[in-house]
C-alpha positions as CSV (number, residue, x, y, z in Angstrom):
1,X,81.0,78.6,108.9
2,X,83.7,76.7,107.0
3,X,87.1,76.8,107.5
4,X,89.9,76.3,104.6
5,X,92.1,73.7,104.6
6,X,95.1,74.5,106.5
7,X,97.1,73.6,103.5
8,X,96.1,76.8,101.7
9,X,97.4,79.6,103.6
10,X,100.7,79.1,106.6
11,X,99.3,78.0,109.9
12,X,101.0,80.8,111.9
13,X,102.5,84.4,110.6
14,X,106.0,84.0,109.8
15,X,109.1,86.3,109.9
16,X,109.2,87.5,105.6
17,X,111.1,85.8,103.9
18,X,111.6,87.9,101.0
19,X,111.9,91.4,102.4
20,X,111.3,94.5,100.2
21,X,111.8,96.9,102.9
22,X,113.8,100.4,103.0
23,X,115.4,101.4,106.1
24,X,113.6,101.3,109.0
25,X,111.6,104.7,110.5
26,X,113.6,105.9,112.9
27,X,111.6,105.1,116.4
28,X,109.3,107.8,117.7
29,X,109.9,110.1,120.4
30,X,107.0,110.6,122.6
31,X,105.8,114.1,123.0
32,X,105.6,115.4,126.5
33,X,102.6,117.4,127.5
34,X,103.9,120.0,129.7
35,X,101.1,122.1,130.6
36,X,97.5,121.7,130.4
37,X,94.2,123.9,131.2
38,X,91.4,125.1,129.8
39,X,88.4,127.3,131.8
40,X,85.1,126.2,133.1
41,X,83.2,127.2,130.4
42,X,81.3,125.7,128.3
43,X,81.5,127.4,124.7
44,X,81.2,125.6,121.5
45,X,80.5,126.0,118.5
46,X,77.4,123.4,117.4
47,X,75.8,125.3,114.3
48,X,77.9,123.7,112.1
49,X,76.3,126.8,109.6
50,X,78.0,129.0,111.9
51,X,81.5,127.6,112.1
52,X,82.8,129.1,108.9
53,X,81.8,132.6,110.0
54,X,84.8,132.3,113.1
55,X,87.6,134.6,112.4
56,X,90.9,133.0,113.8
57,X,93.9,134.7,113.8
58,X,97.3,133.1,114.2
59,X,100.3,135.2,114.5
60,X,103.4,133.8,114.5
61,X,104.7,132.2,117.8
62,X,106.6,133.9,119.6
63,X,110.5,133.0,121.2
64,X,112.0,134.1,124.4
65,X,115.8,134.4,122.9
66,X,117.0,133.3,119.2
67,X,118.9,130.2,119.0
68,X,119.7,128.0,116.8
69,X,118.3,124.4,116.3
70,X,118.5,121.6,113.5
71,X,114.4,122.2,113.0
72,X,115.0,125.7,111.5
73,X,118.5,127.0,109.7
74,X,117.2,130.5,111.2
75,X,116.4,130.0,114.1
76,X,113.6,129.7,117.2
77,X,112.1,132.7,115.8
78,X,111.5,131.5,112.3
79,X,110.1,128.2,113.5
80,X,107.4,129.7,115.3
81,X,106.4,131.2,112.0
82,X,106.4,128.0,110.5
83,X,104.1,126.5,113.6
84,X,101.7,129.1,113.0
85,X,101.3,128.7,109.2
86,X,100.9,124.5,109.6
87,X,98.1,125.9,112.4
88,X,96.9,128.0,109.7
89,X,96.5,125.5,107.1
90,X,95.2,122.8,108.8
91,X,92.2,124.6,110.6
92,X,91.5,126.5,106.8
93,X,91.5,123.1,105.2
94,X,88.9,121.3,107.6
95,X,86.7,123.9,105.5
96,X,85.5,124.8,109.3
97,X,87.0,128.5,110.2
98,X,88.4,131.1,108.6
99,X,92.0,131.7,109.7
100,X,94.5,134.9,108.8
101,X,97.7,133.3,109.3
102,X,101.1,134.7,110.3
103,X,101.9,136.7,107.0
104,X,99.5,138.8,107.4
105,X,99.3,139.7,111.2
106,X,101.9,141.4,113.7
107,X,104.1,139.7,115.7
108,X,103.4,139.5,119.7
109,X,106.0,139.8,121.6
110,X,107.2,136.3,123.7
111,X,105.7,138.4,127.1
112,X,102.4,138.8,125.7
113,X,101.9,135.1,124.3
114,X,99.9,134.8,128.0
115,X,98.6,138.3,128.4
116,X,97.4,139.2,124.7
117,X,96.2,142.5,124.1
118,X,92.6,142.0,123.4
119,X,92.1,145.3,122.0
120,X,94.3,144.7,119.0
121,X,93.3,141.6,117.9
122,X,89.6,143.0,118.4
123,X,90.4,146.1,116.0
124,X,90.9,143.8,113.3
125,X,88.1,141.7,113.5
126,X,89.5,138.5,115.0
127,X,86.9,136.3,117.1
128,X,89.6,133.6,118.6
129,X,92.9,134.1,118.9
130,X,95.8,131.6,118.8
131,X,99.3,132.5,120.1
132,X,102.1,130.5,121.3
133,X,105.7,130.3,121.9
134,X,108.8,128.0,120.6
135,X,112.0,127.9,122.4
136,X,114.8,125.5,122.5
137,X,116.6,123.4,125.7
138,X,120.4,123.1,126.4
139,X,119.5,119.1,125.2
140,X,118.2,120.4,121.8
141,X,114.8,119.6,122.3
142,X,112.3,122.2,121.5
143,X,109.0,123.4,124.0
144,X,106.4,124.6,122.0
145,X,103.2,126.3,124.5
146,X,99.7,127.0,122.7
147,X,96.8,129.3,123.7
148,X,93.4,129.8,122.5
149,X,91.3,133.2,123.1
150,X,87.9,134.7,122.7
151,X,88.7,137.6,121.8
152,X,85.4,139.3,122.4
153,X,85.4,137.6,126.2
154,X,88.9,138.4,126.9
155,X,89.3,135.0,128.4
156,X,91.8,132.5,127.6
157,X,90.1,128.9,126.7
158,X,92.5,126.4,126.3
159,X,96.2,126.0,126.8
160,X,98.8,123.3,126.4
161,X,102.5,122.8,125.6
162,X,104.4,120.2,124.7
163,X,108.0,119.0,124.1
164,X,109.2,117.9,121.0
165,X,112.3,116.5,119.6
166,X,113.3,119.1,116.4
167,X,112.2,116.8,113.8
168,X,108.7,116.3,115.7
169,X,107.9,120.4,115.7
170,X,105.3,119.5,112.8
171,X,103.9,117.1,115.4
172,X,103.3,119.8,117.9
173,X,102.1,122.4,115.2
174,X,99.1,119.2,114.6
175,X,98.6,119.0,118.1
176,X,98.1,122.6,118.8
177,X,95.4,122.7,115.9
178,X,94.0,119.5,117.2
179,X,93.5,121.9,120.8
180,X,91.6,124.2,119.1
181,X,89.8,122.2,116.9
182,X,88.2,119.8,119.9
183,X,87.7,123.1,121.9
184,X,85.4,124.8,119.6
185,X,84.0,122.4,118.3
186,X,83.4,119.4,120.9
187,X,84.7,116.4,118.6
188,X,87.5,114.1,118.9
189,X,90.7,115.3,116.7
190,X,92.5,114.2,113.8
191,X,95.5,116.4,112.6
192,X,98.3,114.7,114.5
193,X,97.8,111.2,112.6
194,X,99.3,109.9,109.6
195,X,98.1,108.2,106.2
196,X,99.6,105.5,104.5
197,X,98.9,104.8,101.0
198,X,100.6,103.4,97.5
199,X,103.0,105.2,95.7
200,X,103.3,104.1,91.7
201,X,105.8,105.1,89.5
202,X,106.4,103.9,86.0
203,X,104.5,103.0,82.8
204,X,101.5,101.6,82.8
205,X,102.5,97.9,81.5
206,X,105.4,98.2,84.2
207,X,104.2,100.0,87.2
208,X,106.1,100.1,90.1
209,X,103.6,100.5,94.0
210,X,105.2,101.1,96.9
211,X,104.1,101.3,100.5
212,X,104.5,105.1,101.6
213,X,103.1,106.8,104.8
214,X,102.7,110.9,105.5
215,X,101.4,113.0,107.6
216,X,97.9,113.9,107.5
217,X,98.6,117.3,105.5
218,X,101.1,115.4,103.1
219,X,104.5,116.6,104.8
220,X,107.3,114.0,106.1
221,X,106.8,111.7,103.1
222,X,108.7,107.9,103.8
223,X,108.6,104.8,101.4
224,X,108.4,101.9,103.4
225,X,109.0,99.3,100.4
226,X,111.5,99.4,97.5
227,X,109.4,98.8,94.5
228,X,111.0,95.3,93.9
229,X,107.2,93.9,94.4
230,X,103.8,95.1,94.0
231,X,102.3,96.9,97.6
232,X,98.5,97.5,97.6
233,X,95.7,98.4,99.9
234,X,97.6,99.4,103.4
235,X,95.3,99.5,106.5
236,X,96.6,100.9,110.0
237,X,96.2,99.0,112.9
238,X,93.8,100.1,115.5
239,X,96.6,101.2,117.7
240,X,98.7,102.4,115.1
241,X,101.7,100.2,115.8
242,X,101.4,98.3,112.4
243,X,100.5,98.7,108.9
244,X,98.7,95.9,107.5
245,X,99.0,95.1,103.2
246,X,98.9,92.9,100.2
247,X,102.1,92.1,98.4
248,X,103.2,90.4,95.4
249,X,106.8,89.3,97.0
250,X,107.4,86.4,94.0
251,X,104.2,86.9,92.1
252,X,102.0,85.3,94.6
253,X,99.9,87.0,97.1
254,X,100.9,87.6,100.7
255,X,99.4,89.6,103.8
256,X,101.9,91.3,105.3
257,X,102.0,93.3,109.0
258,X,104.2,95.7,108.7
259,X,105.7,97.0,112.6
260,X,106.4,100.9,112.8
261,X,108.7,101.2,115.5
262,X,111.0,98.2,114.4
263,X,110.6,98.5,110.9
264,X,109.8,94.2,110.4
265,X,107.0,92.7,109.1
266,X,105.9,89.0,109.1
267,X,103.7,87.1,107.0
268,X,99.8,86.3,107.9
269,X,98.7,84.2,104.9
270,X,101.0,83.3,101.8
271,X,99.2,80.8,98.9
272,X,98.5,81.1,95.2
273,X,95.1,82.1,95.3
274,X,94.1,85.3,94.3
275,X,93.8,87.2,97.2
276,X,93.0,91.3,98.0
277,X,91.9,93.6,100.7
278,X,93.2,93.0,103.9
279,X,91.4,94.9,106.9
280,X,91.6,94.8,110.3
281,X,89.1,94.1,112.9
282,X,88.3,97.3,115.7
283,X,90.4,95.0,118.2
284,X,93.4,94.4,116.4
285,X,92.9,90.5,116.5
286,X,91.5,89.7,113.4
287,X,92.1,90.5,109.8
288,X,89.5,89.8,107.0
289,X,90.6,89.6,103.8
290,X,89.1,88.1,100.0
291,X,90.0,84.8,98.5
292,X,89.0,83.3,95.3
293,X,88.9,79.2,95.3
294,X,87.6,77.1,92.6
295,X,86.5,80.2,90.8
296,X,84.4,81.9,93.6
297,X,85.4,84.9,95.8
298,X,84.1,85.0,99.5
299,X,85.5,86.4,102.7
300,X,87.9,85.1,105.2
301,X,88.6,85.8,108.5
302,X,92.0,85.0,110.1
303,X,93.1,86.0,113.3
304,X,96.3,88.5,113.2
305,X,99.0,86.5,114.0
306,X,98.2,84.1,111.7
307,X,96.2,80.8,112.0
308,X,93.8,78.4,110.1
309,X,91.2,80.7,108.5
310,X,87.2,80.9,108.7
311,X,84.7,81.5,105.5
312,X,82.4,84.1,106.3
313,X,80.7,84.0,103.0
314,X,79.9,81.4,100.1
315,X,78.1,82.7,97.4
316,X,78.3,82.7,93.6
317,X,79.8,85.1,92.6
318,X,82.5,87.6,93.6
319,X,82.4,88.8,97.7
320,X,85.1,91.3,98.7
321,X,86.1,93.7,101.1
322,X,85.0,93.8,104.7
323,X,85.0,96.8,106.8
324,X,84.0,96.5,110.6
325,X,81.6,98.5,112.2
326,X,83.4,100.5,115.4
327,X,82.0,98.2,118.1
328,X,82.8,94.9,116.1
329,X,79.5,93.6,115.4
330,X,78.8,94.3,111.9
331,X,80.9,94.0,108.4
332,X,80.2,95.6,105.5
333,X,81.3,94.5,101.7
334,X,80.3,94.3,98.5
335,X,79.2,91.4,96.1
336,X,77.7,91.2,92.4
337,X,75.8,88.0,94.0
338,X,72.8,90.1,92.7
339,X,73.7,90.7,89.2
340,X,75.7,93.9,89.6
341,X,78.0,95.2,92.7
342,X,76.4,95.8,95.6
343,X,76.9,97.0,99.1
344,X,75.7,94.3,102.1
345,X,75.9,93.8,105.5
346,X,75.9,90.4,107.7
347,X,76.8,90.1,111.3
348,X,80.6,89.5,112.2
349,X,80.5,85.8,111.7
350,X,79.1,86.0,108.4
351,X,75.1,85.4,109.8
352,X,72.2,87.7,108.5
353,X,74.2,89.1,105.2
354,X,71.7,91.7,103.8
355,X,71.4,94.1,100.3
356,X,71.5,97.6,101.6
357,X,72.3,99.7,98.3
358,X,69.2,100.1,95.9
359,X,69.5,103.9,95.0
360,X,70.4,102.8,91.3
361,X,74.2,102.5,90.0
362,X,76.5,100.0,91.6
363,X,78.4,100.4,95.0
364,X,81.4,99.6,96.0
365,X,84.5,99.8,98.3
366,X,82.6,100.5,101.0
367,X,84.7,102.1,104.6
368,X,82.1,102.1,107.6
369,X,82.6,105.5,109.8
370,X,84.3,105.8,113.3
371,X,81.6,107.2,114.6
372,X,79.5,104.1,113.5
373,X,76.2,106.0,111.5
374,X,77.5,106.3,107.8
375,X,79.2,104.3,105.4
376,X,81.4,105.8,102.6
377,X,81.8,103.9,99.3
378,X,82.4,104.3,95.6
379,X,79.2,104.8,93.5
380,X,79.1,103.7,90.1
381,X,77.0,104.9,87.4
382,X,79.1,106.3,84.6
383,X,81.4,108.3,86.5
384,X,83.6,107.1,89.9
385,X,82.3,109.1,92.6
386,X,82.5,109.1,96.5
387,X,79.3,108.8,98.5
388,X,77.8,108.1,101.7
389,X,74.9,106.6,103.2
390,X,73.5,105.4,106.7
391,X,73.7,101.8,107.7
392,X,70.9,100.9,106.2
393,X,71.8,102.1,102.7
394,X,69.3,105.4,102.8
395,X,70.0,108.8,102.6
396,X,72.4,108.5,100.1
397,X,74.8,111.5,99.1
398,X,77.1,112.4,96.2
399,X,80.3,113.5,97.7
400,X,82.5,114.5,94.8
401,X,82.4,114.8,90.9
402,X,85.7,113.7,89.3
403,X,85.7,111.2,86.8
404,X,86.9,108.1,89.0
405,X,86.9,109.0,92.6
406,X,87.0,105.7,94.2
407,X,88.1,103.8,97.7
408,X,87.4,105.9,100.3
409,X,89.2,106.2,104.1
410,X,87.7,108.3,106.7
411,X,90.1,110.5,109.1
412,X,89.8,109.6,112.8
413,X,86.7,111.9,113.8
414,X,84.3,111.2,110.9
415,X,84.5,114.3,109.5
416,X,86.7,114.3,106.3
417,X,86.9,111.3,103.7
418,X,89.6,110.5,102.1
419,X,90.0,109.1,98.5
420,X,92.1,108.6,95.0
421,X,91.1,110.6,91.9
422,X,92.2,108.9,88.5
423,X,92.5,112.0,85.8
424,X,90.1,111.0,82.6
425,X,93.2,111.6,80.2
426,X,96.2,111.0,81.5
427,X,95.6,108.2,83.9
428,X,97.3,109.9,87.1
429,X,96.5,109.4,90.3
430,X,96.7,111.1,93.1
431,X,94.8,111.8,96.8
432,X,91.9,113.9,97.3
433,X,89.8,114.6,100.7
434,X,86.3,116.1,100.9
435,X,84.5,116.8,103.5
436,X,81.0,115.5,104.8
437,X,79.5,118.6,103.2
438,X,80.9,117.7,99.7
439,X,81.4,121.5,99.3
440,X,85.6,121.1,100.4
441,X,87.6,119.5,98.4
442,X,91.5,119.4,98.8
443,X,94.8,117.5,96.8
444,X,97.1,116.0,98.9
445,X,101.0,116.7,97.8
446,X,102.7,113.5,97.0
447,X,106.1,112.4,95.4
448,X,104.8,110.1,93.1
449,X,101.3,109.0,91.5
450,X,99.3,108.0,94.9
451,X,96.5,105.2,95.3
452,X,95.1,103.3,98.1
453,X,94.7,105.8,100.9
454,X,94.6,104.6,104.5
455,X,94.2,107.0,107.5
456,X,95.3,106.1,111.1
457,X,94.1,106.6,113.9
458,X,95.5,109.6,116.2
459,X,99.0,109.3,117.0
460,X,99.9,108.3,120.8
């Protein structure tokens, strides 16, 4: 290994000195879990053919008294309409289940949220039932309780409740689907998280990216930068606390780690190389980014509060990227060191880098999966498209068809990828997700032309 003159980048992250920031995010509430159980069952659902047959209904949640609260200009009542129809969209858009939301359903009544009447929801079809209940404290907050049914057993599954500050009820509405979504189907979550990403605005010759986060189904939109310099490829930290990027404060680069709850950032590496795609390691205490010297590209490592940092790779040629496997041990990136861009892997401190892609076309981007057995990337050959493979490069899939589909994210399960989709004519941008079947497919809303997609980890 070789490490670069300390001369290059600063020795230690500094406070920024040129701040392009917006007002900071208003600190998070945590949300209280007020009430927990499930039974001793042990149903799941693990045909994954099978899961799109489940009918799920979700009426609207019920209230015990009207009152009013800043969440909803009508009221408790109207709220738990709105829970149930985010409920009803996220579990629809997983491509999973087959939900009947709110609209279309009667209203229980706030006494039978815990005793539903089995025979009703059987009559028209439903397989699982979801009810719940909103209702606002004398301090304002709001308690929202969610239940999950087999309708056919009669027997409740799952319940929990949780309470919310107003502007969080979204937040409880994730977690509730989050519930149901690890109860049928035994995996880990990933509603209640959020995705960071670029925002451009602009013409083309003058295009204005900004940092931006969401939520995971597009609502509660923030810019985090002003415009006043370029933002490009965010990463969350591991524990979601930070945001990691690349800016162009004064037209050279800098690696930024931006802090959520405070709303500062410092500075990791500033110099006038070129220098693009940050990434964090699974433990939060390193951060591998792309540096071209002397004309060649390799990849560094640094650790995360700045320092002197380590060449991992020194080839001919253009090396970029990293992505970690989830236990550490492994990077992936890609290179042209063959001719063409290609995906490779080498152990973490750059030993035993190895070709993996040779199914024709070029590879790139490449995001290794949570769950540590596939690796999305970009696949050249004409088109942009997304596609996965296992860690050794074989059984390669085509994931989606647009004309450039390119830098793929994964959400916090493994399930669904996330991804940018240029349009062939007009050159807007904007953020897609598919899922592992390549059969779901889904635009995210945005404010603005979107790029860059980053999705964190589950919120705590």
């Amino acid at each position: 290994m070789k490490s670069l003159l300390a001369v290059l980048l600063a020795g230690t992250a500094t406070l920024a000195s040129a701040q392009d920031l917006g007002a900071p995010q208003a600190r998070e509430a945590p949300v209280e879990v007020i009430e927990s159980g499930a039974d001793d069952g042990e149903i799941r659902i693990t045909d994954e053919a099978a899961w799109s047959d489940i009918g799920i209904a979700i009426p609207a949640f019920a209230t015990d008294r009207e009152r009013a609260t800043p969440a909803n200009d009508a009221g408790t009542g109207a709220l738990g309409r709105e829970v149930a129809r985010v409920i009803t969209a996220n579990l629809r858009n997983n491509g999973l289940f087959k939900p009947v939301g709110p609209d279309s359903l009667p209203q229980p009544a706030f006494g039978e949220v815990r005793a539903p009447t089995y025979a009703t929801w059987g009559g028209k079809g439903a397989e699982m039932l979801v009810q719940g209940y909103v209702t606002a404290r004398d301090d304002g907050r709001l308690v929202v309780g969610c239940y999950l049914y087999d309708v056919a057993l009669q027997q409740q599954l799952v319940r929990e409740g949780w309470v919310v500050a107003p502007g969080d009820w979204r937040r409880a509405a994730h977690k509730c689907s989050d519930l149901i979504f690890s109860r049928l189907t035994g995996e880990t979550p990933f509603f209640d998280s959020r995705i960071a990403y670029i925002a451009e605005t602009g013409p083309k010759d003058r295009r204005v990216k900004r940092l931006a986060v969401m939520d995971s189904d597009g609502a509660n939109h923030r810019f985090l930068t002003l415009g006043s310099a370029t933002a490009l490829t965010p990463r969350y930290s591991p524990d979601y606390s930070k945001i990691l990027y690349l800016s162009y404060v004064d037209g050279n680069p800098r690696i930024y780690v931006y802090d959520i709850n405070s709303g500062k950032q410092v500075v990791v590496t500033e110099n006038r190389k070129p220098t693009m795609a940050p990434r964090w390691s699974p433990d939060g205490k390193y951060i591998l980014f792309s540096m071209a010297v002397a004309g060649n590209t390799d990849i560094y490592r640094i650790p995360a509060t700045g320092g002197t940092p380590v060449k991992l790779t020194d080839n001919p040629g253009i090396d970029v990227g990293g992505s970690f496997s989830p236990d550490g041990t492994k990077i992936v990136f890609e290179s042209d060191r063959s001719g063409t861009q290609q995906c490779y892997i080498m152990d973490a401190d750059g030993r035993n880098q190895k070709r993996i892609s040779f199914f024709g076309g070029r590879c790139a981007t490449p995001e290794w999966s949570p769950r540590g057995d596939q690796i999305a990337f970009t696949r050249i050959a004409g088109d942009f498209n997304v596609a996965v493979m296992n860690t050794s490069g074989g059984n390669m899939r085509v994931l989606t068809k647009g004309w450039q589909d390119e830098a793929p994210t994964w959400a916090p399960n493994g399930r669904i990828i996330q991804f940018f989709r240029t349009e062939r004519n007009t050159g807007r941008s904007a953020i897609w997700q598919v899922d592992l079947t390549g059969q779901n497919e889904r635009r995210l809303p945005t404010y603005a032309d979107a790029s860059d997609p980053a999705w964190g980890p589950i919120r705590p």
